[in-house]
C-alpha positions as semicolon CSV with decimal commas, in nm:
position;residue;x (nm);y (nm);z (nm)
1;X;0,000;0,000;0,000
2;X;0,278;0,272;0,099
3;X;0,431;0,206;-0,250
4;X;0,152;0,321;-0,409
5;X;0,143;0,610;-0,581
6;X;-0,134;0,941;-0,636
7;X;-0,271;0,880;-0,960
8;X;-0,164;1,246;-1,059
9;X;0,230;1,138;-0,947
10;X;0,220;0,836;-1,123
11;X;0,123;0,998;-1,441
12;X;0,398;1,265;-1,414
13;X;0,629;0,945;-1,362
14;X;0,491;0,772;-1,661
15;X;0,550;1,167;-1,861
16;X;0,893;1,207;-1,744
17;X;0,988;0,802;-1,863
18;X;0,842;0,882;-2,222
19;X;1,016;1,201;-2,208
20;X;1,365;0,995;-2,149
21;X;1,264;0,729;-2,381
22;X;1,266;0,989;-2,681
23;X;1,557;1,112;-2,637
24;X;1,751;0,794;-2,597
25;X;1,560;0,697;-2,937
26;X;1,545;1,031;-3,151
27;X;1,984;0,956;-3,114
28;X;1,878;0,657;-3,361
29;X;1,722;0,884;-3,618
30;X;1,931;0,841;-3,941
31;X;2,185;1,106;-4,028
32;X;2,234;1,104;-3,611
33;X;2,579;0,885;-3,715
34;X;2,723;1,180;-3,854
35;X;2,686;1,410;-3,551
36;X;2,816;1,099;-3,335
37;X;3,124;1,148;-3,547
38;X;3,119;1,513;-3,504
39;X;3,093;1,492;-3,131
40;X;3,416;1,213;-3,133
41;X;3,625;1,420;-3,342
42;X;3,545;1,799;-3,090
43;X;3,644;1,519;-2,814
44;X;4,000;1,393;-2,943
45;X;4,041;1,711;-3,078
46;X;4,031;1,862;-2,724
47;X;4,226;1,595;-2,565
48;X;4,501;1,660;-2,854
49;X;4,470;1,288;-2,981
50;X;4,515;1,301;-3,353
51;X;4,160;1,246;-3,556
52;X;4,135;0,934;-3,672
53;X;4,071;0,823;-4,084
54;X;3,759;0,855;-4,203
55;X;3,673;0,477;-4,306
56;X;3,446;0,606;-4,558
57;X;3,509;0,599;-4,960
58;X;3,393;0,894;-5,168
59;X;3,361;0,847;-5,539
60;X;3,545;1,074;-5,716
61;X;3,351;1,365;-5,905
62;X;3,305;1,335;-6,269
């Protein structure tokens, strides 16, 4: 019984979970890969580690 919750406070629990949720899932959006790489690359660059190699291939331009 004491672990029961108001229904208004359980509500505002539920809110704030879903609220979490998206965030954790809108980092799965595509394109979201490249910012990951973005954020790594500020980071080393910070710490003074050299960037590493892009492991990505670009086609040359016609």
């Amino acid at each position: 019984m004491a672990d029961e919750l108001d229904p208004r406070e359980a509500e505002r629990v539920r809110r704030r979970d879903h609220d979490l949720e998206a965030e954790r899932r809108t980092l799965m959006n595509p394109g979201m890969g490249k910012v990951f790489k973005q954020i790594q690359d500020s980071m080393a660059k910070a710490a003074g580690e050299p960037l590493p190699k892009s492991k990505r291939r670009r086609r040359p331009k016609p």
